[in-house]
C-alpha positions as CSV (number, residue, x, y, z in Angstrom):
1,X,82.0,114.6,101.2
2,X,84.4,116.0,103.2
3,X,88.5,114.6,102.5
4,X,90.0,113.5,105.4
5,X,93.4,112.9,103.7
6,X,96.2,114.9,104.8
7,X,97.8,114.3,101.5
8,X,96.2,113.8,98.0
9,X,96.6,110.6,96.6
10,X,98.3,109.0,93.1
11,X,97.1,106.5,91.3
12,X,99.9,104.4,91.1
13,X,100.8,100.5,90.3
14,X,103.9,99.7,92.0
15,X,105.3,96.5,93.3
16,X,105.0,96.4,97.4
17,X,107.0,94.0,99.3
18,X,105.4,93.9,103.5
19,X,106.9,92.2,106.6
20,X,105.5,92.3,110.0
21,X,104.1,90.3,112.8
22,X,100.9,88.6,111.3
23,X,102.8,88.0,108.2
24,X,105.0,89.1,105.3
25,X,104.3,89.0,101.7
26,X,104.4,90.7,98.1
27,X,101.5,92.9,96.5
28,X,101.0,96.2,94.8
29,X,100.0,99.7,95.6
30,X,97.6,100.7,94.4
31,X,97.7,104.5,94.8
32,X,100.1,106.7,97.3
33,X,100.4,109.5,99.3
34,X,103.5,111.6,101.3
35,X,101.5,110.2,104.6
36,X,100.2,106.8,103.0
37,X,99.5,104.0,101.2
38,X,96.6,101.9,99.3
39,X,97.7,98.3,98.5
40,X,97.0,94.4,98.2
41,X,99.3,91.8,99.4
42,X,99.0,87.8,99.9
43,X,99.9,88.7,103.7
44,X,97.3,88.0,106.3
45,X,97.7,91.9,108.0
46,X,95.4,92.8,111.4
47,X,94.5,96.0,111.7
48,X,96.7,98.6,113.9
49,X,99.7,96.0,112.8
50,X,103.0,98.4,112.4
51,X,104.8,96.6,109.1
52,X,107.5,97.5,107.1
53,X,107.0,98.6,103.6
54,X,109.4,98.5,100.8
55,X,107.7,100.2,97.1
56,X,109.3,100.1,94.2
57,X,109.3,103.5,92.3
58,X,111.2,102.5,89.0
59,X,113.6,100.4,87.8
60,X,115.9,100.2,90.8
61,X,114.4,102.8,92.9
62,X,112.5,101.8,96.2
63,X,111.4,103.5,99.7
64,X,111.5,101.6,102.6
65,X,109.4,103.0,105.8
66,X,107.5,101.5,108.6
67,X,103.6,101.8,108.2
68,X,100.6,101.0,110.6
69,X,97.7,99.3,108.9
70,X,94.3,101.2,109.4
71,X,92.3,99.8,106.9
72,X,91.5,95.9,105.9
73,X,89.1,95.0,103.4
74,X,88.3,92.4,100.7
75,X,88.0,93.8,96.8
76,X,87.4,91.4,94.0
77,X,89.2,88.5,96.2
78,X,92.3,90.0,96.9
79,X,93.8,91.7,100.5
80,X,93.1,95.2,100.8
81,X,94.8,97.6,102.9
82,X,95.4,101.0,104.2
83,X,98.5,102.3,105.8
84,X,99.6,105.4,107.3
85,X,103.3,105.8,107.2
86,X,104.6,106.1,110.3
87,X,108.5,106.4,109.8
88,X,110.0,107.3,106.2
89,X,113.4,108.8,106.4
90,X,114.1,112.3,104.8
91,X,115.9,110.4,102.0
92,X,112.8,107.7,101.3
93,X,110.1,111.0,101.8
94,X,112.1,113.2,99.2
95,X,112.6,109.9,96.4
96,X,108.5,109.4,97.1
97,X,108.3,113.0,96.6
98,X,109.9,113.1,93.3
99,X,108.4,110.1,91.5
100,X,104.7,110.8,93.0
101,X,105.4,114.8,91.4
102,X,106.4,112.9,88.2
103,X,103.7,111.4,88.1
104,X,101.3,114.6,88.5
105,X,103.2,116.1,86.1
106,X,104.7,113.9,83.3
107,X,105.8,116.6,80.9
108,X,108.3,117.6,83.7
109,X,110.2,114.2,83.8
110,X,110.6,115.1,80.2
111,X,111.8,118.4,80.6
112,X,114.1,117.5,83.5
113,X,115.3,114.1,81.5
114,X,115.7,116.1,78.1
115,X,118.7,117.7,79.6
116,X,120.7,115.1,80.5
């Protein structure tokens, strides 16, 4: 199988808050990329909808970007969807960045966080 991804893709289980013109609502992603995202909401999206995202990282830390949905599907009775971001500023990309490398590679966190 050939990956069509431009970017690999982290498991991940953060909260997702969406709002655009076929609905708003609150979910979780379910894993992330630098180009996109995986998640289900409660929001009744369309496909080729441009929403705006906001994922919480951590404790206090989200990114906020504007997406376009180009996947919808069902899983286990929940919303599934795919979206590929379509603005993230420089700020939002580098926070993602950060927290998806922490995530590939936990024993740097506790390197970095050792420090302080």
């Amino acid at each position: 199988m050939v990956e069509r991804r431009s970017a690999p893709r982290v498991s991940v289980s953060w909260p997702v808050r969406v709002a655009g013109i076929s609905g708003r609502g609150q979910g979780s992603a379910i894993n992330v990329s630098l180009s996109g995202v995986l998640f289900t909401t409660d929001a009744d999206l369309e496909e080729k909808d441009l929403v705006i995202l906001r994922i919480g990282l951590d404790a206090g830390t989200t990114v906020e970007c504007v997406a376009q949905i180009v996947r919808r599907d069902n899983q286990d009775g929940s919303k599934l969807y795919g979206a590929a971001f379509r603005y993230l500023s420089a700020a939002d990309r580098q926070k993602l960045n950060f927290a998806l490398l922490l995530l590939r590679e936990p024993s740097l966190g506790s390197r970095l966080y050792s420090r302080a």
